[in-house]
C-alpha positions in Angstrom: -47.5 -87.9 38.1 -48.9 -85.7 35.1 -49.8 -82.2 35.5 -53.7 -83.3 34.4 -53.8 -85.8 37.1 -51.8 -83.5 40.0 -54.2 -81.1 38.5 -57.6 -83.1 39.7 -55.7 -84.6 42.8 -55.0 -81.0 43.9 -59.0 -80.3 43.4 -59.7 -83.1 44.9 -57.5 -82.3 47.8 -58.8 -78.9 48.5 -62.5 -80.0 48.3 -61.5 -82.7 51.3 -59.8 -79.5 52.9 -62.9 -77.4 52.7 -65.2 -80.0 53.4 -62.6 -80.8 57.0 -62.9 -77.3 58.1 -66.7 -77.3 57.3 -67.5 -80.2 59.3 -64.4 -80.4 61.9 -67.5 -79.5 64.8 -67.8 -83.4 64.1 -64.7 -84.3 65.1 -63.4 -85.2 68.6 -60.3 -82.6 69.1 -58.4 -86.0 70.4 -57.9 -89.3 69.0 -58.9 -92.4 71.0 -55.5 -94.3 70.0 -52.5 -95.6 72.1 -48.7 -95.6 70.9 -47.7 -97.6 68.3 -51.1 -97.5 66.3 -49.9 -96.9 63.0 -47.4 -99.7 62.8 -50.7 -102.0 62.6 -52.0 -99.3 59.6 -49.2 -99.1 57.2 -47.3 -101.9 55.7 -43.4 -102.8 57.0 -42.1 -101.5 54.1 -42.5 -98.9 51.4 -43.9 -100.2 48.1 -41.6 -100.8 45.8 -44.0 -99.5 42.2 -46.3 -95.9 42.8 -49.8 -96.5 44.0 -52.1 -94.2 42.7 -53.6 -91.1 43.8 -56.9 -92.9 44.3 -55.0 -95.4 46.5 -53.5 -92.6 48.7 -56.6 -90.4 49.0 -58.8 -93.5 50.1 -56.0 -94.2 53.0 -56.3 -90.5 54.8 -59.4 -91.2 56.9 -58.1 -94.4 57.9 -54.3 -93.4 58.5 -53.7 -90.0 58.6 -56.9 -89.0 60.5 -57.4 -92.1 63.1 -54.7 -90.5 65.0 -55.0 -86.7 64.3 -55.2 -84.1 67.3 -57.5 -81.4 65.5 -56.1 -78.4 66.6 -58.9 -76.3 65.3 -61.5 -78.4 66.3 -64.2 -76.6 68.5 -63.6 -78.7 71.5 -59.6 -77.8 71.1 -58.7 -75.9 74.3 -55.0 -77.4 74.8 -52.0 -75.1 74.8 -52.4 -71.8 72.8 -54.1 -72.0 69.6 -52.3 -72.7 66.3 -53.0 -70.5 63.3 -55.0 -71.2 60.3 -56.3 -69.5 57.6 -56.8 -70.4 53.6 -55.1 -67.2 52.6 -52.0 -69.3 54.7 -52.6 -72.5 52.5 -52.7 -70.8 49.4 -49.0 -69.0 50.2 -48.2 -72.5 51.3 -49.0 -73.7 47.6 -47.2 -71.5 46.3 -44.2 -71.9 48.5 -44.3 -75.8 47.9 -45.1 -75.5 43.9 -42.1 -72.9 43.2 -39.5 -74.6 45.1 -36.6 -72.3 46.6 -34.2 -72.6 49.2 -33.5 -69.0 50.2 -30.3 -69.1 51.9 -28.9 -65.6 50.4 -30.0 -63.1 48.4 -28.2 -65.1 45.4 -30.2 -68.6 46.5 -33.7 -66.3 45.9 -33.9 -62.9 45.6 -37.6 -62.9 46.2 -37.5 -65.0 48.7 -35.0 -62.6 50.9 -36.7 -59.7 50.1 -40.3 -60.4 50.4 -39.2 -61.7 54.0 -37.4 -58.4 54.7 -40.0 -56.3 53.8 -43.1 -58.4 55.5 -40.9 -58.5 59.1 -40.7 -54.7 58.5 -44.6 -54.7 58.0 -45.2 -56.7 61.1 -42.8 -54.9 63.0 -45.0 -51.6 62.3 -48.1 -53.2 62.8 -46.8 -53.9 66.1 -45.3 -50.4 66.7 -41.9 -52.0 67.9 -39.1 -49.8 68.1 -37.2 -48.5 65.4 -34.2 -50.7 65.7 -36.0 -53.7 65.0 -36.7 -52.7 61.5 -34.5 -53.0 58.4 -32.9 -49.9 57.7 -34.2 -48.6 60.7 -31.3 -47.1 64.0 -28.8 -49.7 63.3 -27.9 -52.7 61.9 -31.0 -54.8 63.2 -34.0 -55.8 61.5 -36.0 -58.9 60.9 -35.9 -62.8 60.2 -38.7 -65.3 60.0 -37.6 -68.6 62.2 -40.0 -72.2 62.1 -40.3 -71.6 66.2 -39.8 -69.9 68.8 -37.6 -72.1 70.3 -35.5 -71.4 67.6 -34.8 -68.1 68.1 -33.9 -68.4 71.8 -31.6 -70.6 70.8 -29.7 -68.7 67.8 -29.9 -65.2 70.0 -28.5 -67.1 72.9 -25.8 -68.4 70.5 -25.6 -64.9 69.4 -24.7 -63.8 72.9 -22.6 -66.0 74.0 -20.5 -64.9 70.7 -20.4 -61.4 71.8 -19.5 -62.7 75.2 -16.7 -64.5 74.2 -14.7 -62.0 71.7 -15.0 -59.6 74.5 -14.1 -61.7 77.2 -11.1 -63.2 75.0 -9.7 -59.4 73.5 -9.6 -58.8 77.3 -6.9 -61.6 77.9 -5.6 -63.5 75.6 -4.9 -66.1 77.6 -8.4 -67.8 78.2 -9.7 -70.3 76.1 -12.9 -69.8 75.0 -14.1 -72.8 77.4 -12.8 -70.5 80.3 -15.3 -68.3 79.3 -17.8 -70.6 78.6 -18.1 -72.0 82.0 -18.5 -68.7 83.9 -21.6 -67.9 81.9 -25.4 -67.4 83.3 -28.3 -67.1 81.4 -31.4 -66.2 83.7 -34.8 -66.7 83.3 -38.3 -67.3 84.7 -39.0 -70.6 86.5 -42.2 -69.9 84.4 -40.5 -69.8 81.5 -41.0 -71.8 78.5 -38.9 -75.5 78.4 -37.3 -73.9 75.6 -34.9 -71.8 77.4 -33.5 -74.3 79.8 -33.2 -76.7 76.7 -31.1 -73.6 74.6 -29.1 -73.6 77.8 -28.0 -77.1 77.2 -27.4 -77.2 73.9 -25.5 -74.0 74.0 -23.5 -75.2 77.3 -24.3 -72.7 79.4 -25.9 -72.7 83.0 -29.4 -72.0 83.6 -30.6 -70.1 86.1 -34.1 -69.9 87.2 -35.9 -66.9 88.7 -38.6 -67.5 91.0 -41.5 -65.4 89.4 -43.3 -66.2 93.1 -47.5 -66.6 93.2 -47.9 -64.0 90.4 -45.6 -65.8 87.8 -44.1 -62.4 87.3 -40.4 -61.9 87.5 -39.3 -58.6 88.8 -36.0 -56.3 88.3 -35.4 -56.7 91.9 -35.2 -60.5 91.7 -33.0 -60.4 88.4 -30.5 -57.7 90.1 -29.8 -60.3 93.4 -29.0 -63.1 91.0 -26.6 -60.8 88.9 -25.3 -59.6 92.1 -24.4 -62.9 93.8 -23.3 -64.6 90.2 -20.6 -61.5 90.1 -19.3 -62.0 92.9 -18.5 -65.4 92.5 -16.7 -64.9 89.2 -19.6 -65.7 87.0 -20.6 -63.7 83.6 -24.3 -62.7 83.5 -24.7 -63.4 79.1 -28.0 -63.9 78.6 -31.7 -62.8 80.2 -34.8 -64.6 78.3 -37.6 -62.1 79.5 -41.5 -63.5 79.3 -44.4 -61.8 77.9 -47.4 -64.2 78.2 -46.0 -67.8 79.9 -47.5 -70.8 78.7 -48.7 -72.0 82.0 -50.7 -68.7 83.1 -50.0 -65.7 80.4 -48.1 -63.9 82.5 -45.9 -61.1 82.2 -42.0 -60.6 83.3 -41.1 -56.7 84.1 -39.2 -55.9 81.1 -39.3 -52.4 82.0 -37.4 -52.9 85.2 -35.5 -56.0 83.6 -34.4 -54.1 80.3 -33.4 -50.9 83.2 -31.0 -53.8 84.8 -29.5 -55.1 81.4 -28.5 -51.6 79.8 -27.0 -50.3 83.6 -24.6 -53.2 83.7 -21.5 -52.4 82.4 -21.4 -55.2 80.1 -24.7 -54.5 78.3 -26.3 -58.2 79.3 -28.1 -59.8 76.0 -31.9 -59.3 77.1 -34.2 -61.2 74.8 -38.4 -61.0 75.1 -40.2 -64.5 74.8 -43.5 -63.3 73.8 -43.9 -66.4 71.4 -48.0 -66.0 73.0 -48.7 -62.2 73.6 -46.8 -60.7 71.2 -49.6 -60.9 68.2 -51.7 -58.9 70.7 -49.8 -55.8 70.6 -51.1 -55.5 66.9 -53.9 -53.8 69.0 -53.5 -50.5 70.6 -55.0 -51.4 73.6 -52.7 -54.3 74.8 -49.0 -52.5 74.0 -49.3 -51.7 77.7 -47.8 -55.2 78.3 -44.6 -54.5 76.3 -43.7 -51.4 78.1 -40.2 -51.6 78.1 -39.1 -53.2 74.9 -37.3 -50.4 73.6 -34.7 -51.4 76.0 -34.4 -55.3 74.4 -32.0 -57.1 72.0 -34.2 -59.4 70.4 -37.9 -59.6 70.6 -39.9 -62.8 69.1 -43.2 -63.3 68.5 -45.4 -66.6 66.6 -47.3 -65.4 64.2 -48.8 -68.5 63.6 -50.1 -68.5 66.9 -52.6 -65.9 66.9 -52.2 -64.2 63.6 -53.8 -66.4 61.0 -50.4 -67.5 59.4 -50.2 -71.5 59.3 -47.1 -73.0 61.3 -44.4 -72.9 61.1 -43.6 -68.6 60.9 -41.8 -67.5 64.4 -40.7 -63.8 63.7 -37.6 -62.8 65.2 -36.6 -58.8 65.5 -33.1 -58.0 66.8 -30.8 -55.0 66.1 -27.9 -57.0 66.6 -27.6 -59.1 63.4 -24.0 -60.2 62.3 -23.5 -62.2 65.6 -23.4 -65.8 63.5 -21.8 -64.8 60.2 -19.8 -67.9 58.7 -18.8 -68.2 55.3 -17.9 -70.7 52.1 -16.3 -70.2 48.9 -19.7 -71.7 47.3 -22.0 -70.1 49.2 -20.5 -66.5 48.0 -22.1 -63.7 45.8 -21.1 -60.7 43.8 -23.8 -58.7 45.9 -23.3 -60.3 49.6 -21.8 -56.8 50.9 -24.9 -55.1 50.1 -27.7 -58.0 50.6 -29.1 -59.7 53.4 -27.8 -63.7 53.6 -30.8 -64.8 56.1 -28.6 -67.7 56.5 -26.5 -65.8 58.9 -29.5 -65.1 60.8 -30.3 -69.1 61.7 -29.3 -72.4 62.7 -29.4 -74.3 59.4 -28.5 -72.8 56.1 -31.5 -73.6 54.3 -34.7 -71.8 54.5 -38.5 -71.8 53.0 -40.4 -69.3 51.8 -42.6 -68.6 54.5 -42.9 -65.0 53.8 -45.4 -65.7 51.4 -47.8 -66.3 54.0 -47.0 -63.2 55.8 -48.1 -61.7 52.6 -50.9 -63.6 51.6 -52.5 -63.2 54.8 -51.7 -59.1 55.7 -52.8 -58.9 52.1 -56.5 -60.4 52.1 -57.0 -60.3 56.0 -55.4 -56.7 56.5 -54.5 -54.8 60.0 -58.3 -54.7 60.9 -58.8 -58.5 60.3 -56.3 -59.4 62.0 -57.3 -57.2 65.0 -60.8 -58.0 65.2 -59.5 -61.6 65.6 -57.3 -61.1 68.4 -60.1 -58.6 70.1 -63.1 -61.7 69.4 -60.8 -64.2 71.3 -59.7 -62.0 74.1 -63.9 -61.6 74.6 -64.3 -65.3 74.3 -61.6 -65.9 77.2 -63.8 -63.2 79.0 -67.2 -64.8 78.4 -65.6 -68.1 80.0 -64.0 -66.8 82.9 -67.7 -65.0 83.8 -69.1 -68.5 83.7 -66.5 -69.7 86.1 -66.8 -67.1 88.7 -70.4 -67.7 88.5 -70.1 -71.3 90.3 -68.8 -71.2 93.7 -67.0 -74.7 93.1 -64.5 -72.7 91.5 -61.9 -69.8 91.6 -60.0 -67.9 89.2 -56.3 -68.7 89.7 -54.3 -65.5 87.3 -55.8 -63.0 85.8 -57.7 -62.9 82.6 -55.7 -60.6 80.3 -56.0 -61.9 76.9 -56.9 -65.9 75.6 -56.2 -67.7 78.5 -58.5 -69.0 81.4 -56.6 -70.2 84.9 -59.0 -72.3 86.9 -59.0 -74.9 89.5 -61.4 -76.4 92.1 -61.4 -74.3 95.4 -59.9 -77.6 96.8 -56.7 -79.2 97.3 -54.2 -80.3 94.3 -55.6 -84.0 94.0 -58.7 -83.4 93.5 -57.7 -80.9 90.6 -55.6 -83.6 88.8 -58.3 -86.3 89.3 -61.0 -83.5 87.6 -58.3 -83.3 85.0 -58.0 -87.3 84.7 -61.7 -87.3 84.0 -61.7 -84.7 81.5 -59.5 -86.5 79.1 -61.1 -89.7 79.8 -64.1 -88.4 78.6 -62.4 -87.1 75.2 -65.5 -84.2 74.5 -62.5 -81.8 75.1 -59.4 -81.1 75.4 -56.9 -79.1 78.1 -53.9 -79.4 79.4 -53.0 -78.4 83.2 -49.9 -76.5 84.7 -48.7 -75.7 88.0 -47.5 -72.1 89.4 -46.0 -71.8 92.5 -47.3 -75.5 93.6 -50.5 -74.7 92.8 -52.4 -77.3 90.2 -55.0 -75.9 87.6 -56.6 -76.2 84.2 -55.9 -74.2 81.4 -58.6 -73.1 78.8 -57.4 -71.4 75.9 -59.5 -69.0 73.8 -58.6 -67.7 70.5 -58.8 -70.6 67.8 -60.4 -69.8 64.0 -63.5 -72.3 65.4 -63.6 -71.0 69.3 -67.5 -69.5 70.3 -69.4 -69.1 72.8 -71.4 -72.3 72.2 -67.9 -74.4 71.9 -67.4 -72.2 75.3 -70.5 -73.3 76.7 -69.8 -76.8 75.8 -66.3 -77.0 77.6 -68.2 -75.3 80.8 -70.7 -78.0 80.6 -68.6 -80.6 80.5 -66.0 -79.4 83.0 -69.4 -78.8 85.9 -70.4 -82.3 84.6 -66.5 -83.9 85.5 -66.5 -81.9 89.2 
């Protein structure tokens, strides 16, 4: 199209994205669709001549929006909150309308370095050690991934590379699959589905802790494990560390854990999950729950969880960085011994520019924003566990440490999932349940741009109404 009529389809565009955020209060958080509902929307086959931008525009409400799940939405109480901010869309603009792919330092310099210098900002703002920060004790340092199930994966790669040049300079006379089928990565049975999936695909046994009633891994239950897999000839790689699960926000002992990994004589890979909690240690008052980091690998965090940065930005720190270097004739620079190549740091070789939201939104939200965020949806989750403990119907089922609520019927398993049945039948709002330790319960999370207490006292209401 011409740059006159992208210019007043953008307008348009961002009026319908103002006015959506505005009046999203309207909208039910999920759609009242089955599978298979767009194929009866949308023709079999593209068109063969351009429609116009009037044509597309008049189809979003019908197409796109029939079927949305609005994340933001007030009644939105599912998983963990995804970010949003227009500071994030306008870096997003940018990043779209000035097209890169920043594989090296060559591919973009901007790109590279913007992104090297925003994961050193976050890194302060989180007061992580030292050797996650470019330039800092080492060679570690910083790299934006889409998820965090990405970066298990590429550190888990990343260890099981260490693993095997050691393991192979030892005797030459493995194969690297001899090596490959002694491995262990351990983890909580709390623990995100990520791990156990980044044990598949890197082909290397799983094995899950039991993180008992509390959902809490300890040292003691890591050292048995490492003990018994020893002695039968198995090589402890990898230990994937939890600060805030998704099914209760609970936190692994990474003090005691990291104590286990650096006494082994091998030095076992230890990285910290804290895809949830980790924004929260942008405040003072919650670094309690990362006592012990200093002692990790890699730590990883979503920013566009709980830090106003739209998805995708996963920020991964580690300061062990050259574990997944592999190079081309074409893909070589004149300055590639004295840049960063981020490509080394990821699965795929090309990568966006998501620093630019980093920027944008540490720019015109700054430190204290940002805080004041995290503090008002730690307070909401407070406000709504008060109004649980206030009916006797119900109990608290983990504690209430940041933007999670844990609650369940004081009653048997059933009834719980039958409460939950009615809840999304009703569609006013919308959770998801877990289960710890065989116990069933519902999950409200706090935290969202559009979360308050009247949204709160809504999604009380309605739960009281469905018991």
């Amino acid at each position: 199209i011409e740059p006159e009529t992208f210019r007043n389809a953008a307008t348009t565009m961002i009026d319908y994205v103002i006015k959506y955020h505005k009046e999203i209060g309207n909208r039910q958080a999920f759609p009242d669709v089955e599978p298979g509902f767009m194929r009866d929307l949308l023709p079999s086959d593209a068109p063969k001549a351009g429609e116009s931008w009037e044509d597309v525009y008049s189809d979003i409400e019908r197409v796109v929006m029939r079927g949305m799940t609005h994340w933001n939405a007030p009644g939105f109480f599912a998983y963990f909150p995804t970010a949003s901010s227009f500071p994030g869309l306008l870096a997003d603009i940018l990043c779209g309308g000035a097209t890169c792919i920043g594989f090296s330092w060559a591919a973009s310099p901007s790109c590279t370095e913007m992104e090297t210098v925003m994961m050193d900002w976050l890194a302060k703002a989180l007061d992580l050690p030292q050797c996650f920060i470019h330039g800092g004790h080492g060679p570690g340092g910083g790299v934006i991934q889409g998820t965090a199930s990405e970066s298990t994966l590429i550190t888990l790669i990343a260890a099981r590379s260490k693993v095997i040049r050691r393991e192979l300079s030892r005797d030459p006379n493995l194969s690297m699959y001899d090596v490959l089928s002694r491995m262990v990565v351990y983890t909580s049975n709390c623990s995100h589905s990520s791990v156990e999936k980044a044990g598949l695909l890197a082909m290397i046994e799983v094995r899950k802790l039991d993180a008992g009633r509390e959902g809490i891994v300890t040292g003691k239950t890591l050292q048995e494990a490492i003990d018994e897999d020893k002695k039968n000839n198995k090589i402890p790689t990898f230990v994937c560390a939890t600060l805030g699960t998704t099914s209760c926000c609970s936190y692994d002992n990474v003090d005691e854990i990291g104590r286990i990994c650096k006494c082994e004589i091998e030095d076992i890979w230890l990285h910290i999950d804290a895809a949830y909690a980790g924004a929260a240690l942008i405040c003072p008052e919650f670094r309690h729950i990362a006592n012990g980091i200093q002692r990790a690998t890699s730590f990883n965090f979503n920013p566009h969880k709980w830090l106003m940065v739209n998805f995708d930005c996963s920020a991964l720190c580690s300061y062990l960085s050259n574990s997944a270097n592999v190079d081309a004739l074409y893909l070589e620079h004149e300055t590639q011994q004295t840049t960063i190549d981020y490509r080394h740091w990821q699965i795929p070789l090309g990568r966006r520019y998501r620093s630019l939201k980093v920027w944008f939104v540490l720019r015109m939200v700054g430190i204290d924003g940002l805080q004041s965020h995290i503090r008002r949806g730690v307070a909401e989750a407070k406000y709504f566990e008060s109004l649980v403990r206030k009916d006797e119907r119900f109990e608290i089922v983990f504690p209430v440490t940041l933007g999670l609520v844990c609650l369940k019927l004081k009653l048997e398993n059933v009834i719980n999932e039958e409460l939950n049945r009615k809840i999304q039948d009703d569609r006013r709002i919308h959770l998801v349940p877990s289960t710890v330790h065989g116990i069933y319960f519902l999950r409200v999370a706090t935290g969202s741009v559009n979360c308050s207490r009247q949204a709160l006292d809504n999604c009380w209401d309605v739960i009281r109404e469905m018991a």
